[in-house]
MOPAC internal coordinates of N, CA, C and O (Angstrom, degrees):
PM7 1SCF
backbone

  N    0.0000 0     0.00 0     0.00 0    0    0    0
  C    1.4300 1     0.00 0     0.00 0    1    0    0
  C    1.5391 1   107.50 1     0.00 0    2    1    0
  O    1.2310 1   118.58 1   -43.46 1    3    2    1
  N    1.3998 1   120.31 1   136.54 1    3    2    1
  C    1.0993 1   117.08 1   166.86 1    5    3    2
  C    1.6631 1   145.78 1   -95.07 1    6    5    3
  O    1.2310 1   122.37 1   -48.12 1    7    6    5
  N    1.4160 1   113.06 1   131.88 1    7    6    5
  C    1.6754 1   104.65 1  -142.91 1    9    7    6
  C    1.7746 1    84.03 1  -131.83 1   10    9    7
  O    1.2310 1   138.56 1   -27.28 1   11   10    9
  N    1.3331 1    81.63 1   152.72 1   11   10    9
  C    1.9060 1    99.10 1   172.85 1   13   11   10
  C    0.9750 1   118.30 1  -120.09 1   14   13   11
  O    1.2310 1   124.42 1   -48.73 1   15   14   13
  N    1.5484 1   109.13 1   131.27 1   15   14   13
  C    1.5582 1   113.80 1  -167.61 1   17   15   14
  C    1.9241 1   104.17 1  -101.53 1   18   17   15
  O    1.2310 1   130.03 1   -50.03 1   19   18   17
  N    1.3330 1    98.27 1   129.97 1   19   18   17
  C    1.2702 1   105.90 1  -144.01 1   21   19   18
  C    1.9440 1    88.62 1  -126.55 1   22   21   19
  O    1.2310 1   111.90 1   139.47 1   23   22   21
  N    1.1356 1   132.88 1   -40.53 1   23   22   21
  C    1.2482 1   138.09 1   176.30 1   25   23   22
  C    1.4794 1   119.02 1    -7.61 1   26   25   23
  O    1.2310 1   106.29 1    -5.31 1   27   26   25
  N    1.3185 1   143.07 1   174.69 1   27   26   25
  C    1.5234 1   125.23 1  -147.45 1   29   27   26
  C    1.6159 1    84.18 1  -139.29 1   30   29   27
  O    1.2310 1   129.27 1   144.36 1   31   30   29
  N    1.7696 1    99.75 1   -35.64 1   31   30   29
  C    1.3584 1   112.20 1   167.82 1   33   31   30
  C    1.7233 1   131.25 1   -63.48 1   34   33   31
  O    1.2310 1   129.45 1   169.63 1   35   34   33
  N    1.0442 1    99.39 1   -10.37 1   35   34   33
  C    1.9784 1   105.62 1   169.47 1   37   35   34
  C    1.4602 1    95.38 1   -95.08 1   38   37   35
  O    1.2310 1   126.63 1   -25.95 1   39   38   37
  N    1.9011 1   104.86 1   154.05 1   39   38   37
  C    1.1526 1   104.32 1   166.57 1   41   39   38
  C    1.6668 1   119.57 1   -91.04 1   42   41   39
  O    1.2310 1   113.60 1   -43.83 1   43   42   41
  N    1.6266 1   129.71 1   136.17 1   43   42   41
  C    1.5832 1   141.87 1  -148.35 1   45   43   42
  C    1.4221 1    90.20 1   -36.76 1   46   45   43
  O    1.2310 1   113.65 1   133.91 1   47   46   45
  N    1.4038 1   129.61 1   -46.09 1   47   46   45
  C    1.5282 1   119.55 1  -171.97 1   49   47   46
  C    1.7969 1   112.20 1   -53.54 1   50   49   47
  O    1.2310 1   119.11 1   158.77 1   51   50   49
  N    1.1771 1   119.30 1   -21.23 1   51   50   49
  C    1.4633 1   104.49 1  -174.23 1   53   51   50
  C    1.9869 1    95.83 1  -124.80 1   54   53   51
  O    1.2310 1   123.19 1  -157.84 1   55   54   53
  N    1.0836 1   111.48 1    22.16 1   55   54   53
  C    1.8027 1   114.91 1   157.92 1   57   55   54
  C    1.5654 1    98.59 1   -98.12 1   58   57   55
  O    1.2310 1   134.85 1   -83.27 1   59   58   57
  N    1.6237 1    88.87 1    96.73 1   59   58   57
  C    1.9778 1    93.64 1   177.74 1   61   59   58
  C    1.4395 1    84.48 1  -158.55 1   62   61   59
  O    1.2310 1   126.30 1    -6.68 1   63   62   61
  N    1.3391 1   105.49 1   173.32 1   63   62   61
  C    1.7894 1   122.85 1   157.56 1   65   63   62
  C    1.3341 1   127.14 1   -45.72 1   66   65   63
  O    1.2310 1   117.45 1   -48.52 1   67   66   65
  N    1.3558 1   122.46 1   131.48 1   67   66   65
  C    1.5172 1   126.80 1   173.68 1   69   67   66
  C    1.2630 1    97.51 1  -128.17 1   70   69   67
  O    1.2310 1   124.90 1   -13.55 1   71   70   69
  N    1.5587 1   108.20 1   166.45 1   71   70   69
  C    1.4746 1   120.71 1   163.02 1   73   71   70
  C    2.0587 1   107.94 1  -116.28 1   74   73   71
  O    1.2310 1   138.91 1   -32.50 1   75   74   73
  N    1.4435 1    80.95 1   147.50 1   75   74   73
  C    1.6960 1    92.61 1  -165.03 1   77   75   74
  C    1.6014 1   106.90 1  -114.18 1   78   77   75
  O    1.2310 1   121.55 1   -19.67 1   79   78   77
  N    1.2334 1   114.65 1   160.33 1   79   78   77
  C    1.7557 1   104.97 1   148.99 1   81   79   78
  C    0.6462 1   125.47 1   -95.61 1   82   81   79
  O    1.2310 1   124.41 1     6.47 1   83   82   81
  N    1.5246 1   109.14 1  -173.53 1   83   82   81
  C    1.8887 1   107.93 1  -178.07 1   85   83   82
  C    1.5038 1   113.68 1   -64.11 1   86   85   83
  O    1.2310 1   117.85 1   176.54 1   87   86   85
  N    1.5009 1   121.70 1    -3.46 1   87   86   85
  C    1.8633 1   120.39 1   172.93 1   89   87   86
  C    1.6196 1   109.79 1  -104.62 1   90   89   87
  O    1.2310 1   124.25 1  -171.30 1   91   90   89
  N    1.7508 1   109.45 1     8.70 1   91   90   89
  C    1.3643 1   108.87 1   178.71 1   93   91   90
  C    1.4036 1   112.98 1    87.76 1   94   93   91
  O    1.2310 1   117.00 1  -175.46 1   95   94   93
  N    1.2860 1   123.32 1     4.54 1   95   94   93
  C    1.4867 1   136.38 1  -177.75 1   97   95   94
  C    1.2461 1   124.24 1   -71.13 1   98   97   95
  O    1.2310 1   106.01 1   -93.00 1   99   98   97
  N    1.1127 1   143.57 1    87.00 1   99   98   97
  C    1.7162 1   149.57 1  -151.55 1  101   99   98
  C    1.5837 1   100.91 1   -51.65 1  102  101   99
  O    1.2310 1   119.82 1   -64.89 1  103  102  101
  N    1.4132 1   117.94 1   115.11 1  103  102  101
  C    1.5659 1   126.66 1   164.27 1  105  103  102
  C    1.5356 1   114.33 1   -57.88 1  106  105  103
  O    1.2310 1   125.00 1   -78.94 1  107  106  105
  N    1.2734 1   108.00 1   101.06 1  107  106  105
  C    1.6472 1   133.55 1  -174.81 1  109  107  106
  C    1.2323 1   112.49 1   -26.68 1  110  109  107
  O    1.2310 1   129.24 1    99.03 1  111  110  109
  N    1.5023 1    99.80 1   -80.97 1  111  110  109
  C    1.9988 1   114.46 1   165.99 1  113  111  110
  C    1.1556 1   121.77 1   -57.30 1  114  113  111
  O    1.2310 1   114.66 1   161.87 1  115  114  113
  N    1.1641 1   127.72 1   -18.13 1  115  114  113
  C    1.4407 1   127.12 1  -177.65 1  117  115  114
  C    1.6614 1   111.79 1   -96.22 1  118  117  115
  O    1.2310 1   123.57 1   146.77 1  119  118  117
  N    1.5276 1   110.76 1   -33.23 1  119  118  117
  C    1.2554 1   112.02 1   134.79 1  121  119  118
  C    1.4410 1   145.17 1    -9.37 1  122  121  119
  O    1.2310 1   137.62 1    90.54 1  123  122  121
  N    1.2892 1    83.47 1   -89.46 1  123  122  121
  C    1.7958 1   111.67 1  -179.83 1  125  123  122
  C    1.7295 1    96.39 1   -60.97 1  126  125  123
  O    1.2310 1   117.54 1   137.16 1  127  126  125
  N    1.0219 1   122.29 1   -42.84 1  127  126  125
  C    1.9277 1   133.71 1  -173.70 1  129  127  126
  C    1.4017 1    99.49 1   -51.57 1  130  129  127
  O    1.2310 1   122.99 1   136.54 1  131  130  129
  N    1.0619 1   111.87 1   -43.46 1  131  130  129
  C    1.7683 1   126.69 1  -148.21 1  133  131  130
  C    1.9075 1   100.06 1   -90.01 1  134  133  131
  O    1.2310 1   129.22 1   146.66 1  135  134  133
  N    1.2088 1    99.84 1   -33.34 1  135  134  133
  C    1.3039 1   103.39 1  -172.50 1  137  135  134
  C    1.7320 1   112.37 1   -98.07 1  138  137  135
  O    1.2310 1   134.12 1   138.01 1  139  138  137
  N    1.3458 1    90.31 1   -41.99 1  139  138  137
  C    1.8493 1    87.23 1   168.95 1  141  139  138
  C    1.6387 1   109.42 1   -55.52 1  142  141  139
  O    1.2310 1   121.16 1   107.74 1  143  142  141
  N    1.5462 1   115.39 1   -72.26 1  143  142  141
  C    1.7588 1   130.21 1  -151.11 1  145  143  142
  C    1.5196 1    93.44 1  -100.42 1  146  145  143
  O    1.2310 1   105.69 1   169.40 1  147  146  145
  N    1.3903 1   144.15 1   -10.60 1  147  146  145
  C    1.2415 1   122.78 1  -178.25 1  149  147  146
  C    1.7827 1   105.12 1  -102.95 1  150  149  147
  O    1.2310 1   125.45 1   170.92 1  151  150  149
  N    1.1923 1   107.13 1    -9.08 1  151  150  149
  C    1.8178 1   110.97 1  -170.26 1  153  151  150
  C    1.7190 1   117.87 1   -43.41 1  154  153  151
  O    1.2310 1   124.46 1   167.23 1  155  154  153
  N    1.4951 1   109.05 1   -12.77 1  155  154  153
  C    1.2541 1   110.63 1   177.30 1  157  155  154
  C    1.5349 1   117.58 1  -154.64 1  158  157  155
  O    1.2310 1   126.17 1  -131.23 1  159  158  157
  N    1.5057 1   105.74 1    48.77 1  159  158  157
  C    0.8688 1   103.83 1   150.60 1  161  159  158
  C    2.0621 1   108.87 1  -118.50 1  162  161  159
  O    1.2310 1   145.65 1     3.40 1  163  162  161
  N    1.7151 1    67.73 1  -176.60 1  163  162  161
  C    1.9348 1    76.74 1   177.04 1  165  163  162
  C    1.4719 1   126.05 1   -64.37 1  166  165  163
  O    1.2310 1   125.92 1   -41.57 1  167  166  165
  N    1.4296 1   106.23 1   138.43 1  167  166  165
  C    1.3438 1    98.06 1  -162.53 1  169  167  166
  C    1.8963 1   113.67 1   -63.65 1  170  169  167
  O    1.2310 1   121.65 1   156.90 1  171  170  169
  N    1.1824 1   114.45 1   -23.10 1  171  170  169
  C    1.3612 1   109.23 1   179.33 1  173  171  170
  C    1.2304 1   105.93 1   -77.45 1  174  173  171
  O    1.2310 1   105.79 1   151.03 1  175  174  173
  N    1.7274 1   143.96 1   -28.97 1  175  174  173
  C    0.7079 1   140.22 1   162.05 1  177  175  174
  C    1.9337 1   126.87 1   -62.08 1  178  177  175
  O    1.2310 1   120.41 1   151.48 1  179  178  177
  N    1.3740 1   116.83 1   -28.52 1  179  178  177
  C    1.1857 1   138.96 1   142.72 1  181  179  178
  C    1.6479 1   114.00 1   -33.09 1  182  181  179
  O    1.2310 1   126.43 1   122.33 1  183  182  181
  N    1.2354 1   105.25 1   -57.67 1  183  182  181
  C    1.6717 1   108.89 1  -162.87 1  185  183  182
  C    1.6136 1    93.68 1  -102.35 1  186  185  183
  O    1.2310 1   109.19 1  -170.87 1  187  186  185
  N    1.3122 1   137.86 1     9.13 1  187  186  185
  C    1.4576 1   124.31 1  -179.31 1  189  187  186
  C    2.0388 1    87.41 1   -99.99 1  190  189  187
  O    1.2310 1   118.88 1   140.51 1  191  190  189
  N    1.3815 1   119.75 1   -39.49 1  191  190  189
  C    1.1201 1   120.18 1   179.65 1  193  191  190
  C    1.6239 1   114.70 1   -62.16 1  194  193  191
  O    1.2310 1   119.39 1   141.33 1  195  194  193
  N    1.1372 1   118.77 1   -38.67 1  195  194  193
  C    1.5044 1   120.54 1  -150.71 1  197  195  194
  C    1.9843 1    84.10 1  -101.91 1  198  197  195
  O    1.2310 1   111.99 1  -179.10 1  199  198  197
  N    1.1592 1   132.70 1     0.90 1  199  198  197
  C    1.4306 1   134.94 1   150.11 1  201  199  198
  C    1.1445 1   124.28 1   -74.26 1  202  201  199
  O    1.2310 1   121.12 1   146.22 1  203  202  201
  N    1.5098 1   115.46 1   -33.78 1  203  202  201
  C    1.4466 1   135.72 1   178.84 1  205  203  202
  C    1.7550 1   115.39 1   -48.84 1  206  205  203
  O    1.2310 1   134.26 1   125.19 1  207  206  205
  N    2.1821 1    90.04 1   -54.81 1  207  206  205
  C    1.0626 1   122.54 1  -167.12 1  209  207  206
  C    1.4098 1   109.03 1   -78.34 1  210  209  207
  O    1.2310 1   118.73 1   168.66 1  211  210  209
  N    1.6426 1   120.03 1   -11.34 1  211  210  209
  C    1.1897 1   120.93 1  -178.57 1  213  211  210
  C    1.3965 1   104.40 1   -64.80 1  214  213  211
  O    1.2310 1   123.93 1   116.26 1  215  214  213
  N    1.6913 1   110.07 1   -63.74 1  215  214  213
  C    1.1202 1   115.84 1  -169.41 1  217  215  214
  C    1.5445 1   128.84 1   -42.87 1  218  217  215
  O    1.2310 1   126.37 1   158.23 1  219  218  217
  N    1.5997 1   105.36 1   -21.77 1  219  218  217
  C    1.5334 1   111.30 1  -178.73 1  221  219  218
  C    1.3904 1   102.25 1   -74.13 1  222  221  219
  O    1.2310 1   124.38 1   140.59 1  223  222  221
  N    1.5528 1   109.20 1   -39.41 1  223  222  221
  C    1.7382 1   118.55 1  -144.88 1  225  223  222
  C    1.9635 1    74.52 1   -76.41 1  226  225  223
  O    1.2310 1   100.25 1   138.73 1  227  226  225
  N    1.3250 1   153.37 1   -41.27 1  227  226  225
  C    1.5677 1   155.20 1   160.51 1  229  227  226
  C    1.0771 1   113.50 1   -13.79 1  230  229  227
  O    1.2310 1   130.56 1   113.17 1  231  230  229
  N    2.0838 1    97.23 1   -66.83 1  231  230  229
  C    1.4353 1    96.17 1  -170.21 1  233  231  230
  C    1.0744 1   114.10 1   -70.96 1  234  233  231
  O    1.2310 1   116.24 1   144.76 1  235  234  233
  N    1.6431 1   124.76 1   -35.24 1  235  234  233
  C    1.2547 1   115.19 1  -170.40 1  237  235  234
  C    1.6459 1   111.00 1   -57.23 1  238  237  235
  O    1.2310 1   127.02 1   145.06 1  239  238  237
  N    1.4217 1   104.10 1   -34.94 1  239  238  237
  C    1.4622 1    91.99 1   172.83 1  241  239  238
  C    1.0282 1   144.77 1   -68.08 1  242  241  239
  O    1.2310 1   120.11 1   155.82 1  243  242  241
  N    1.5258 1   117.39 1   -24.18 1  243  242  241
  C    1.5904 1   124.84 1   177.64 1  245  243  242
  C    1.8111 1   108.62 1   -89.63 1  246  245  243
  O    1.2310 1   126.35 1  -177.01 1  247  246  245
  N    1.1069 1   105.41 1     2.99 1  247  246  245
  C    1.7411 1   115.82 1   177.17 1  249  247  246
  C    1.3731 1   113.26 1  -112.99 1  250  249  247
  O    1.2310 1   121.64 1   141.20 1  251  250  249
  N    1.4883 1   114.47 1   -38.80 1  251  250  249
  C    1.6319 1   102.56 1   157.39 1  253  251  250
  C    1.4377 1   124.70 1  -129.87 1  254  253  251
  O    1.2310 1   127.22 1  -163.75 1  255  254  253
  N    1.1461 1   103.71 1    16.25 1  255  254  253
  C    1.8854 1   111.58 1  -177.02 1  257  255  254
  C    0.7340 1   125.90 1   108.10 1  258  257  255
  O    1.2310 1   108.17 1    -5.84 1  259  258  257
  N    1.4073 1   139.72 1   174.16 1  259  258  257
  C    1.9593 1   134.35 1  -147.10 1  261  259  258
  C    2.0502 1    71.53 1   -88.04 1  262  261  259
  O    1.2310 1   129.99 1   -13.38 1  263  262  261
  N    1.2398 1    98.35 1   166.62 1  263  262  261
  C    1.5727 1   127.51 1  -170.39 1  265  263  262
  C    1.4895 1   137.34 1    14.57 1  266  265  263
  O    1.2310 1   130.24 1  -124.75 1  267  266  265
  N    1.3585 1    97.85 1    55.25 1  267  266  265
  C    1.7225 1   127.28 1  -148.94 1  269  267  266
  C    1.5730 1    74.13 1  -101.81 1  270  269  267
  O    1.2310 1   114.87 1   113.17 1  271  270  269
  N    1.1380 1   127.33 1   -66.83 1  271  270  269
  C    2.2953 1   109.52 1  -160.83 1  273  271  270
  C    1.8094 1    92.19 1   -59.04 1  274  273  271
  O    1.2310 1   114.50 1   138.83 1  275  274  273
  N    1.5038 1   128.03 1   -41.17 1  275  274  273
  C    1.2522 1    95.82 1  -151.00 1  277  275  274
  C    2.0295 1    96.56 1   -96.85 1  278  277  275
  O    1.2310 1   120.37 1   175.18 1  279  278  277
  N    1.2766 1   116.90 1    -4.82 1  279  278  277
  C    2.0363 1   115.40 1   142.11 1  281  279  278
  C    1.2466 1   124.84 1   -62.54 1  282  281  279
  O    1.2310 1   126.78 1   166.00 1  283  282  281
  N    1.7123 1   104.57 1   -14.00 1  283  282  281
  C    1.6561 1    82.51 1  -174.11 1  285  283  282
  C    1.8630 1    99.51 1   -96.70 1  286  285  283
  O    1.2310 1   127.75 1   149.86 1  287  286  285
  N    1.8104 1   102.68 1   -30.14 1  287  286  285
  C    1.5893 1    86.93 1   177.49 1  289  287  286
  C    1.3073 1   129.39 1   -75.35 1  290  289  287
  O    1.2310 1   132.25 1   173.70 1  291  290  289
  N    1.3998 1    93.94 1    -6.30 1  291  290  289
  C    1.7987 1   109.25 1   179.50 1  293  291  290
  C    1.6668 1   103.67 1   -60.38 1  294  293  291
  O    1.2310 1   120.35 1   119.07 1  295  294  293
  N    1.4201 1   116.94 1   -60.93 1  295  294  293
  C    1.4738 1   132.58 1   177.71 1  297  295  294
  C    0.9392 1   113.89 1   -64.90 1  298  297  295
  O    1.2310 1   109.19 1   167.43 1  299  298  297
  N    1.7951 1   137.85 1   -12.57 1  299  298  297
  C    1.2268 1   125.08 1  -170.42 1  301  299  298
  C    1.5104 1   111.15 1    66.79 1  302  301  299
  O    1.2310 1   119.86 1  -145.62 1  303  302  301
  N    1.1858 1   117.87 1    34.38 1  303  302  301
  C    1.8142 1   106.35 1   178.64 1  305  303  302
  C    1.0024 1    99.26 1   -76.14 1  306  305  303
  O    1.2310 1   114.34 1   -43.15 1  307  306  305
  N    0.8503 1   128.32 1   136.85 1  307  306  305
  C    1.6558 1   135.18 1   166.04 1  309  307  306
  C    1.4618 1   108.78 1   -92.06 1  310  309  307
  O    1.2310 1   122.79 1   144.07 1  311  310  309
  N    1.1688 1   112.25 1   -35.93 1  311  310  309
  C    1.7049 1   121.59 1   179.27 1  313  311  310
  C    1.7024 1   108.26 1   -69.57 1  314  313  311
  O    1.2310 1   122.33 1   129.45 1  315  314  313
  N    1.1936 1   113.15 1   -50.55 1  315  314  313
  C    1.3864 1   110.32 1  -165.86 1  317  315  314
  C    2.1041 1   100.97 1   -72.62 1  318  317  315
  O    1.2310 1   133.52 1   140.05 1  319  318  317
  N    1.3827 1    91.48 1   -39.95 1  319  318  317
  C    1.3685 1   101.34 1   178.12 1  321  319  318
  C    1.7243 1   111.92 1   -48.44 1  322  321  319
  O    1.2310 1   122.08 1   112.18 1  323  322  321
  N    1.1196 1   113.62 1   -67.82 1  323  322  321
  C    1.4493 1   111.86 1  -176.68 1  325  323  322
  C    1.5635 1   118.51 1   -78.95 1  326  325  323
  O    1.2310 1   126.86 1  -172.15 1  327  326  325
  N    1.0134 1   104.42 1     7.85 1  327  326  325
  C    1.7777 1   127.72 1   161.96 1  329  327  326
  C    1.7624 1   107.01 1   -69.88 1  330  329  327
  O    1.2310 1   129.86 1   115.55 1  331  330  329
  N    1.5389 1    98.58 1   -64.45 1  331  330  329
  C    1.5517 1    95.35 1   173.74 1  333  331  330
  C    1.2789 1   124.24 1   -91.12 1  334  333  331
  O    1.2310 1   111.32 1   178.66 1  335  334  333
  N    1.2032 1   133.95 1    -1.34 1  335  334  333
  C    1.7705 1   139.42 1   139.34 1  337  335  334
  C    1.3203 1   114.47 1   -40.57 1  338  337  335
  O    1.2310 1   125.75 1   117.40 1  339  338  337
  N    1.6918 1   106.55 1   -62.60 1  339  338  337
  C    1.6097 1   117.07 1  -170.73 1  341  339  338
  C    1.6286 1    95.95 1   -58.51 1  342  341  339
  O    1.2310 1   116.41 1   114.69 1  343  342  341
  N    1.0598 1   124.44 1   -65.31 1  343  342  341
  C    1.6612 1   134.82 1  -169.59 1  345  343  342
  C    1.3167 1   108.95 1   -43.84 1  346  345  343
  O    1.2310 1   115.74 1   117.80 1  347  346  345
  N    1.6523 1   125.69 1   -62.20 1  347  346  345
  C    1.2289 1   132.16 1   156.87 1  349  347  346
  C    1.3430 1   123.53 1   -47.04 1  350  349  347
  O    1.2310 1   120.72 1   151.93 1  351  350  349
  N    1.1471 1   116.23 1   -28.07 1  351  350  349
  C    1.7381 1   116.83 1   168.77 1  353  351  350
  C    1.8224 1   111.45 1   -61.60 1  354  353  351
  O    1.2310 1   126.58 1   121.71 1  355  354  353
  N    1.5561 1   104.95 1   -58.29 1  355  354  353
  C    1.0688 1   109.24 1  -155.62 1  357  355  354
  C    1.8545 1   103.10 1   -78.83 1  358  357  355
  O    1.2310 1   120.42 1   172.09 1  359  358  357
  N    1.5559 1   116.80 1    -7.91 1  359  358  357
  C    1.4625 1   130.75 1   161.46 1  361  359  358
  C    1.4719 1   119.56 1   -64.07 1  362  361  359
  O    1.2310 1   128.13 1   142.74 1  363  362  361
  N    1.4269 1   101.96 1   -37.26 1  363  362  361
  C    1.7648 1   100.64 1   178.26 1  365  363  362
  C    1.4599 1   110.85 1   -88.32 1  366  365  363
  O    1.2310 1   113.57 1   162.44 1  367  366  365
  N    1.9413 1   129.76 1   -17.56 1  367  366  365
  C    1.0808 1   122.74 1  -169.84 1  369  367  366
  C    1.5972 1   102.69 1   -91.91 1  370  369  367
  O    1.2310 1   128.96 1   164.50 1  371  370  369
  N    1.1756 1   100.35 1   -15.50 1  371  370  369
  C    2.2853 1   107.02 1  -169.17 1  373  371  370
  C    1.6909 1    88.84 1   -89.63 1  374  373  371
  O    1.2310 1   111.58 1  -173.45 1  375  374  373
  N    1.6163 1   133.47 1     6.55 1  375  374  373
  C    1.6092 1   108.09 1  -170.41 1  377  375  374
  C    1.4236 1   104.88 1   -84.33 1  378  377  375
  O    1.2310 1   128.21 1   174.31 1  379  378  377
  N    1.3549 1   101.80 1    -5.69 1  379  378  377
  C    1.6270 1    95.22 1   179.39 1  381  379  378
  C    1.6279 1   112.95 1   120.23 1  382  381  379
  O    1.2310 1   122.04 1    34.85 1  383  382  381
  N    1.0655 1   113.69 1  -145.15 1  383  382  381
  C    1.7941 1   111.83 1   175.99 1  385  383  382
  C    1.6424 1    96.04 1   -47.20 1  386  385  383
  O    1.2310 1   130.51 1   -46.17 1  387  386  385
  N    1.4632 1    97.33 1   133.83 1  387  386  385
  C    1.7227 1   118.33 1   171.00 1  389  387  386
  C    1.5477 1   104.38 1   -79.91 1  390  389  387
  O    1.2310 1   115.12 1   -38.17 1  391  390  389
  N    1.5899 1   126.86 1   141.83 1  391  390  389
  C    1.1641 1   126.20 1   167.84 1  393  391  390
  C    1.6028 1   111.36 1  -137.48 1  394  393  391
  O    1.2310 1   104.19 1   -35.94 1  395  394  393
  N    0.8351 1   146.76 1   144.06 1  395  394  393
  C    1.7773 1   171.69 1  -178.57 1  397  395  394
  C    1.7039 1    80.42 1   -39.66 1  398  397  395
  O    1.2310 1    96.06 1   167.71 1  399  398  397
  N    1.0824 1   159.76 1   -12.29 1  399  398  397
  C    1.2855 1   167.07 1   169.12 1  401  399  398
  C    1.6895 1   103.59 1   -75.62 1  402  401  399
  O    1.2310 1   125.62 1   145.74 1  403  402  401
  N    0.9368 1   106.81 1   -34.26 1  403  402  401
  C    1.5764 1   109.49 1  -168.12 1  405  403  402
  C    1.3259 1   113.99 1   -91.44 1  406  405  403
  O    1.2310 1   115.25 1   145.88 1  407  406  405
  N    1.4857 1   126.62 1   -34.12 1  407  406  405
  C    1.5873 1   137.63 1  -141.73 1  409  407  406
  C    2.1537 1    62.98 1   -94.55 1  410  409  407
  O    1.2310 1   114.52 1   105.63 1  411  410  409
  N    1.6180 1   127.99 1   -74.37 1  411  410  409
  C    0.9369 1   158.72 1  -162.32 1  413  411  410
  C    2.1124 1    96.52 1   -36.81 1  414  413  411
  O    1.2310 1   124.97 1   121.06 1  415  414  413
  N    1.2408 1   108.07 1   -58.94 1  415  414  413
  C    1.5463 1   134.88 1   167.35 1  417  415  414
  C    1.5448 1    91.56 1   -48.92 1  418  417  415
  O    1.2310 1   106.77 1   137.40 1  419  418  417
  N    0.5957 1   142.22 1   -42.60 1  419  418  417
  C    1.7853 1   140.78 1  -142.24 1  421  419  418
  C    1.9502 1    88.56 1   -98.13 1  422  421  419
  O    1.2310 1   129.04 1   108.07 1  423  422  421
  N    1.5116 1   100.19 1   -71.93 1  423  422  421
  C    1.5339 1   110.79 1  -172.23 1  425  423  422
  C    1.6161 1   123.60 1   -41.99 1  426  425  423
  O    1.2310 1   134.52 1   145.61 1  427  426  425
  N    1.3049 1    89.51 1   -34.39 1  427  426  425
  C    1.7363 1   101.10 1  -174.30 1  429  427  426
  C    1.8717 1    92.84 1   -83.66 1  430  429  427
  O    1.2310 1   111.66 1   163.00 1  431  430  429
  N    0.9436 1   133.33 1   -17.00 1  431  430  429
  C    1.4607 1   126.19 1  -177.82 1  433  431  430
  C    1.6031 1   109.69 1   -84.24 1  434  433  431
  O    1.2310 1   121.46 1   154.05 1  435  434  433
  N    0.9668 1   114.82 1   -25.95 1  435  434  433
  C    1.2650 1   151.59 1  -174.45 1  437  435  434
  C    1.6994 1   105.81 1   -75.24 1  438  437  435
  O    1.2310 1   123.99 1   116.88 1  439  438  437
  N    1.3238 1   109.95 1   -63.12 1  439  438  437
  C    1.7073 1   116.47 1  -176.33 1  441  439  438
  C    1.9915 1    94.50 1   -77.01 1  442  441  439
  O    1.2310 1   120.10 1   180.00 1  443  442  441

């Protein structure tokens, strides 16, 4: 889920978008993603990506369990990893009419 850290107590560089779990638990890699390659971009553009990324960090969960994308990049699986890419791929191409949202959905899962 995506949440904004808004606190008066962080300094403005780290009041941006995170992704959480379902106990509110900050998504590790998506984290670290957000703060390395998103630090300058626009914030709506910031939070249209890290929505994108929700949906993967979902599937991965309802296909292998709450914090299965950020165990599998932790371990380097390569197997489990392109397990939930392939799965998530073939979820955004079966939704029906394709839209500039999807090709876009795909890339950011990808980076």
């Amino acid at each position: 889920m995506y949440k904004r850290l808004r606190a008066n107590a962080l300094p403005a560089t780290l009041r941006q978008g995170v992704l959480v779990d379902h106990a509110g638990v900050p998504r590790f890699w998506a984290t670290v993603w957000v703060t390395l390659s998103l630090s300058d971009a626009a914030s709506s553009s910031a939070e249209r990506k890290l929505r994108f990324l929700d949906s993967l960090y979902c599937h991965a969960d309802s296909m292998m369990g709450c914090g299965a994308l950020d165990a599998a990049i932790h371990r380097i699986d390569v197997a489990s990893l392109a397990s939930i890419l392939e799965s998530w791929f073939v979820s955004i191409v079966n939704r029906g009419a394709s839209t500039p949202n999807d090709e876009a959905r795909w890339r950011v899962a990808i980076a």
